[in-house]
C-alpha positions, 0 to 999 in steps of 0.5 A, spaced: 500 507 452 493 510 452 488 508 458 483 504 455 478 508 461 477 514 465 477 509 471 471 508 476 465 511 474 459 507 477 457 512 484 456 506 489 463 504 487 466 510 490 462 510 496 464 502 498 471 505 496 471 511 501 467 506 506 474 501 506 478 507 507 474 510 512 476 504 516 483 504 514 484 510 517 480 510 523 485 505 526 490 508 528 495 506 524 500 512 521 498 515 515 505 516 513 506 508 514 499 507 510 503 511 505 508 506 505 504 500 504 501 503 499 507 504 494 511 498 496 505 493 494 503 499 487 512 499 486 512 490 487 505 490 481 508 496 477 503 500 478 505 508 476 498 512 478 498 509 485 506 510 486 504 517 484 499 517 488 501 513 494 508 519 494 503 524 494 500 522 500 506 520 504 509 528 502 502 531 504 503 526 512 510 530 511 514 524 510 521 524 506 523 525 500 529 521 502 525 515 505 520 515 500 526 513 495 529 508 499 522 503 500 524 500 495 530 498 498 527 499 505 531 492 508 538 495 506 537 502 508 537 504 516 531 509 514 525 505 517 522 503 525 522 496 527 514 496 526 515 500 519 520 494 517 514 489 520 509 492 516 513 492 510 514 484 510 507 484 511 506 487 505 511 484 500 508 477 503 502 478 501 502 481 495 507 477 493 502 470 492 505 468 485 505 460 485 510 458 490 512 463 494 510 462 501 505 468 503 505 471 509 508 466 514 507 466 521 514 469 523 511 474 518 505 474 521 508 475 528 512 480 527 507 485 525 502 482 531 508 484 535 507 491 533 500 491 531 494 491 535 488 486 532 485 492 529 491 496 526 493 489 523 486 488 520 487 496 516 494 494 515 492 487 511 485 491 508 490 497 505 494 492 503 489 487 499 485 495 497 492 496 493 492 490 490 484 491 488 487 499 485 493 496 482 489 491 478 484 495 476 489 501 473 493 496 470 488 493 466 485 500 464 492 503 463 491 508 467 496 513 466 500 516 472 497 524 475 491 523 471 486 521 477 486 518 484 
């Protein structure tokens, strides 16, 4: 399917999106890990340029090939942390919000504040919810993986 744009173009949105990343990342939270969350909510949405993307950036953080191929198995495998496992449920929950589901629940919630400080746990839900936002935006737009980003 062709994209139907060549994606943002009005220069105060880069720069609000460049300001959310700014706090992301001044966190503390591991650059490989946002990398994680990034592929994990783009691989739920069927995002193909953030997955692309998101495997980009977690090469370049220098994580493996072999953990970027098993995140989407990740509760199955023996690849990941107990805080990245954390992270992950957190992530699956809150992007999962169809009708029904049950969102992120206080066990979920606990067990990333049991890894996480307050100001790491509110880049994890902002990476989360900015995935979200760019998945949306890419499917609707059809924007084509390796294109931009």
């Amino acid at each position: 399917m062709p994209a139907r744009t060549t994606g943002p173009v009005h220069p105060d949105m880069i720069t609000a999106i460049q300001h959310l990343y700014k706090v992301i990342h001044s966190a503390g939270v591991d650059r490989r890990l946002l990398s994680l969350i990034h592929l994990r909510t783009s691989q739920i949405n069927g995002c193909a340029p953030c997955v692309f993307s998101s495997v980009d950036a977690a090469r370049k953080a220098g994580e493996t090939d072999e953990r970027l191929h098993h995140v989407v198995a990740w509760r199955e495998t023996p690849f990941y942390t107990g805080q990245e496992r954390a992270a992950l449920a957190l992530t699956e929950a809150a992007t999962r919000l169809q009708d029904g589901a049950p969102g992120v629940t206080d066990a979920i919630w606990d067990a990333a504040a049991a890894h996480f400080g307050e100001e790491q746990l509110s880049a994890l839900t902002l990476e989360i919810a900015l995935t979200n936002f760019f998945n949306r935006i890419n499917r609707t737009t059809r924007e084509q993986a390796g294109k931009t980003w």
